[in-house]
C-alpha positions in Angstrom: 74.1 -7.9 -35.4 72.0 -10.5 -33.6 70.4 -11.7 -36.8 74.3 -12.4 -38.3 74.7 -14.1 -34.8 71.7 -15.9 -35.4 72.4 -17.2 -38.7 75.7 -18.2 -37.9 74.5 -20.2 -34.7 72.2 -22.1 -37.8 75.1 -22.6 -40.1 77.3 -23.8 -37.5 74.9 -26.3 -36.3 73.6 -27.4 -39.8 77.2 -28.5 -40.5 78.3 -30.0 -37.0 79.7 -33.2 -36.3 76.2 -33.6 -34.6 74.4 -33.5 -37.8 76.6 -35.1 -40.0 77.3 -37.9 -37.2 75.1 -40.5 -39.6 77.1 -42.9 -41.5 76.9 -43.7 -45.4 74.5 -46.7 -44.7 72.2 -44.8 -42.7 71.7 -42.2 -45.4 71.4 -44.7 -48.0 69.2 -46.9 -46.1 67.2 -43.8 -46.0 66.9 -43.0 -49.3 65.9 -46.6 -50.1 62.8 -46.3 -47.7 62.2 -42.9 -49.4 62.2 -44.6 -52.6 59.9 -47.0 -51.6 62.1 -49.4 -49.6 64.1 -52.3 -50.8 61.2 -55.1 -51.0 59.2 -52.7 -53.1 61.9 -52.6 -55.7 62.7 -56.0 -55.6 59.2 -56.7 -56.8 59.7 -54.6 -59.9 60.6 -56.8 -62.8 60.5 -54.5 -65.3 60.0 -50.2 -66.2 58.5 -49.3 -69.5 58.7 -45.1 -69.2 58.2 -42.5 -72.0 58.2 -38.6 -72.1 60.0 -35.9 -73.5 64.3 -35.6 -74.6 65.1 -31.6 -74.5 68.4 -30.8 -76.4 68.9 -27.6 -76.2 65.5 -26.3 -76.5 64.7 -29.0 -79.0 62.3 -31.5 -77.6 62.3 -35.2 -79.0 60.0 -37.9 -77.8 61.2 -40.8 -76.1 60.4 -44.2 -74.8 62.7 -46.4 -72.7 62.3 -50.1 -71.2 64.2 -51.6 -68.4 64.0 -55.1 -67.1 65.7 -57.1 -64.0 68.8 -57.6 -63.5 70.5 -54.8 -66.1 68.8 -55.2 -69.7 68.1 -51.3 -70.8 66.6 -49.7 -74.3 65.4 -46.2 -75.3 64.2 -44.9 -78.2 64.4 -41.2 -79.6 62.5 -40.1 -82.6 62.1 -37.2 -84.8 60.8 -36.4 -88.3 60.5 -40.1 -88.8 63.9 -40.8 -87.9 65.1 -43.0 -84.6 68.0 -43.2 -82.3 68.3 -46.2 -80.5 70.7 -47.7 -78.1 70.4 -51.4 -76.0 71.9 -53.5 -73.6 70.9 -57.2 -73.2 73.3 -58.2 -70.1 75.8 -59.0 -72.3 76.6 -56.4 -74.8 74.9 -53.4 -75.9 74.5 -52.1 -79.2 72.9 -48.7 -81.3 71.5 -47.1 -84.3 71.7 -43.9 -85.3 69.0 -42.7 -87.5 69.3 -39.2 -87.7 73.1 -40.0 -89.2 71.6 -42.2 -91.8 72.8 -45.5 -90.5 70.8 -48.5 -91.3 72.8 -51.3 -89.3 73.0 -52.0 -85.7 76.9 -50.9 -84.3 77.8 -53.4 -81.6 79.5 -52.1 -78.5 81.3 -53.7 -75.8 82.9 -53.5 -72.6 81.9 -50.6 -70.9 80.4 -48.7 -74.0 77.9 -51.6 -74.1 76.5 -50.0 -70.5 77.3 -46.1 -71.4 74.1 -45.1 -72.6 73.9 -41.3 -74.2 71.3 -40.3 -72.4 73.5 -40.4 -69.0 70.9 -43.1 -67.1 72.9 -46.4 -65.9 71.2 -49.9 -67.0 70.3 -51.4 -63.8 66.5 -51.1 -63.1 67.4 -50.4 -59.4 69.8 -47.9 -57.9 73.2 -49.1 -57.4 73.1 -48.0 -54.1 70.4 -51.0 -53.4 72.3 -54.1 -51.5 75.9 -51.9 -52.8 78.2 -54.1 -51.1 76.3 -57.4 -52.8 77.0 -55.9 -56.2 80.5 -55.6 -55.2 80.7 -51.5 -54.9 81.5 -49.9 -51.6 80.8 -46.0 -50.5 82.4 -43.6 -48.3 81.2 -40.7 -46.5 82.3 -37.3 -47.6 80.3 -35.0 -45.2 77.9 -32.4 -46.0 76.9 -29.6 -48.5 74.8 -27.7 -50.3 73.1 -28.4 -53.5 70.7 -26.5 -55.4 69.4 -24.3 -52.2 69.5 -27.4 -49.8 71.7 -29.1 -47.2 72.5 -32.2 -49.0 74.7 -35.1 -47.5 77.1 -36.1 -49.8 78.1 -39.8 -50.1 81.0 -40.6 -52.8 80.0 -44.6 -54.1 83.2 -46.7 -55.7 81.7 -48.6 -58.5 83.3 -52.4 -58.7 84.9 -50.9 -62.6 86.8 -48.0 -60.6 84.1 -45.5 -61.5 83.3 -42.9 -59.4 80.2 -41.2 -58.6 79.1 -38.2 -56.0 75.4 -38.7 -54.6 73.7 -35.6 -52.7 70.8 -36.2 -50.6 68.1 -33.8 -49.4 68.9 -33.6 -45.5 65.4 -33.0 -44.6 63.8 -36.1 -46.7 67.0 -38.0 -48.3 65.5 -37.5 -51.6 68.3 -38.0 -54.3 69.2 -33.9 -55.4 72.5 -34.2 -57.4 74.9 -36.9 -59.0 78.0 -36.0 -60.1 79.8 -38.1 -62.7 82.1 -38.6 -65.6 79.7 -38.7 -69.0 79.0 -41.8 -70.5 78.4 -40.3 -73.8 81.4 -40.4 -76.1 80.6 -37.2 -77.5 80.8 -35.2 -74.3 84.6 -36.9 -74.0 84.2 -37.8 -70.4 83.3 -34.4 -69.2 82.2 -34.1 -65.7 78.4 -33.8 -65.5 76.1 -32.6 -62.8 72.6 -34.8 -63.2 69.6 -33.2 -60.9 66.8 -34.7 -59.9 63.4 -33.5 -59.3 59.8 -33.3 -59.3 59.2 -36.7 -57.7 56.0 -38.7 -57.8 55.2 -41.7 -56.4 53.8 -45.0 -58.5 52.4 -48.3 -57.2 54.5 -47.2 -54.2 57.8 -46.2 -56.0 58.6 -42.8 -55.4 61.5 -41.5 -58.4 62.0 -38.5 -60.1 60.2 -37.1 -63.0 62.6 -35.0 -64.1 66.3 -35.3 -64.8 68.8 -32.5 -66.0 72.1 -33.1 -67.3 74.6 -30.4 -66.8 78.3 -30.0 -68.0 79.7 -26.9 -66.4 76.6 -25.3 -65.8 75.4 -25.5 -68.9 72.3 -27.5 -69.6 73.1 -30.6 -72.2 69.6 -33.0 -71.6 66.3 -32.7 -69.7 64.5 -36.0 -69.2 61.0 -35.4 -68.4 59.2 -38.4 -67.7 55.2 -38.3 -68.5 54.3 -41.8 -68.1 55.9 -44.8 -65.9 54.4 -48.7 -65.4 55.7 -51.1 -63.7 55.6 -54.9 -64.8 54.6 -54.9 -68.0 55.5 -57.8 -70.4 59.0 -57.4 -72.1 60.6 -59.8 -74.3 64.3 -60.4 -73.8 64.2 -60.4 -77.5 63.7 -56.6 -77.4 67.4 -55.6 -75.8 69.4 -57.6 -78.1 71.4 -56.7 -81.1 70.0 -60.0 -83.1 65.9 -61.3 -82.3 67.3 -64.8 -83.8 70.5 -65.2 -81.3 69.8 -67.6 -78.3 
């Protein structure tokens, strides 16, 4: 009895008004510094990463490139074959290899930023300067996500989209985003994305792994193996045509 007593006394308190009296921008401005803090990522020009895709069970190597403000590319390959989707800050476009196609598809509006493999196209988080990129948040209290008191902070993206952030209460480490898919194929289900496994870089702290979950069931693991920072990266890369100005 005076262990339930106890426990419930450490519940109660976990979820007070007390504990959950900080407000969106103090969490967020927490996370940031966790990150690395805002001036470290404003120093970052550009993210060349590559690891490991796993499809159910079926790993694919990847590489990916992102440089400031939005521009965004990965690269999948298997057996020879290549899928490969871009956006150039103006529109994006992709190739699908494994289908047998040969020319680029262009895509626009917001297909041109709704990459398949569930990562947004800005090299910094969203949640970096928020109002200055014209989306606002809200407060939505506390929870739990995978085995830890999260505080969960819903941000209103300029579009209309919606997205759920959960952060670690102990470190304000991003745990969970919830979000409609961006992948066509998963037509718009609601996805879980987890995030762990975090290491820190030239003094950028992000997560190593990603898992992308549609009602519990496991769709993509990103594992990232190798990150730099700042490497040279041609606008030409991102877009649809090297020869367009």
């Amino acid at each position: 009895m005076i262990v339930k007593k106890i426990a419930f006394v450490f519940l109660s308190f976990a979820f007070s008004p007390i504990a959950n009296s900080q407000s969106a921008d103090e969490i967020i401005a927490k996370y940031i510094a966790f990150t690395g803090g805002r001036e470290q990522w404003k120093k970052i020009k550009t993210i060349t990463s590559s690891g490991t895709y796993n499809y159910g069970g079926i790993q694919f190597p990847f590489k990916a490139w992102s440089k400031a403000p939005d521009l965004y590319k990965y690269e999948v390959t298997s057996n020879g074959k290549s899928f490969i989707q871009a956006y150039d800050g103006r529109e994006g476009w992709k190739i699908d290899g494994f289908k047998d196609e040969t020319q680029k598809t262009l895509l626009t509006g917001k297909q041109a930023t709704a990459m398949a493999n569930e990562c947004d196209v800005e090299l910094e988080s969203p949640l970096i300067d928020y109002q200055k990129k014209g989306h606002s948040v809200t407060m939505e209290g506390q929870d739990t996500a995978e085995k830890k008191v999260v505080y969960k902070i819903k941000l209103t993206r300029k579009d209309g989209d919606m997205e759920i952030y959960y952060f670690d209460s102990s470190n304000f480490a991003l745990v969970k985003k919830q979000a409609t898919s961006k992948n066509a194929e998963l037509d718009k289900s609601f996805l879980d994305i987890l995030y762990s496994d975090y290491h820190t870089t030239e003094g950028v702290t992000i997560p190593r792994k990603i898992s992308c979950l549609s009602n519990g069931q496991s769709i993509l693991v990103i594992t990232v193996e190798d990150i730099k920072f700042n490497l040279p990266v041609a606008d030409s890369l991102f877009k649809p045509y090297t020869s367009r100005i």
